[in-house]
C-alpha positions, 0 to 999 in steps of 0.5 A: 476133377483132380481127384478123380484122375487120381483115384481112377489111376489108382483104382486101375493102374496106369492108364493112357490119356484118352481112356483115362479121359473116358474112364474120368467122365471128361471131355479130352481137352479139359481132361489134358487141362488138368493133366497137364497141371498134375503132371507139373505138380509131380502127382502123375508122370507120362512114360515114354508109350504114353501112359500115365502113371500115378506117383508116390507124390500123387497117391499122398496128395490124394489121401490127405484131400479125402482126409481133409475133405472128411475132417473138415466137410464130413463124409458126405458119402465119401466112405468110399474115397477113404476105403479105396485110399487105404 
């Protein structure tokens, strides 16, 4: 679920909460659940019209899941996650 916020981020920019639950395929409590953790983790930031945005940190955490996840697990179908995270 994480990992999907942050690709829906990067694929479409910053995005605020409730479209960007929507767009995640989450309810909007467990959606803020899980944005509350990757905010406190420093990979998305909320600007002051409450949007969310991905971070430097975010985008890097992001290339070394789907990295790890290919290494370790194989592609599974996840060609796609690499392509789009470079």
């Amino acid at each position: 679920m994480l990992a999907r916020i942050i690709k829906t981020l990067r694929d479409k920019g910053p995005a605020s909460r409730t479209p960007l639950a929507t767009a995640c395929g989450l309810s909007y409590d467990r959606f803020v659940m899980y944005l509350d953790w990757i905010i406190q983790k420093g990979f998305v930031t909320l600007d002051e019209d409450g949007l969310v945005h991905l971070t430097p940190a975010g985008s890097k955490a992001f290339d070394e899941l789907v990295t790890w996840i290919l290494d370790h697990v194989g592609s599974l179908g996840l060609s796609k996650l690499r392509e789009s995270s470079q």
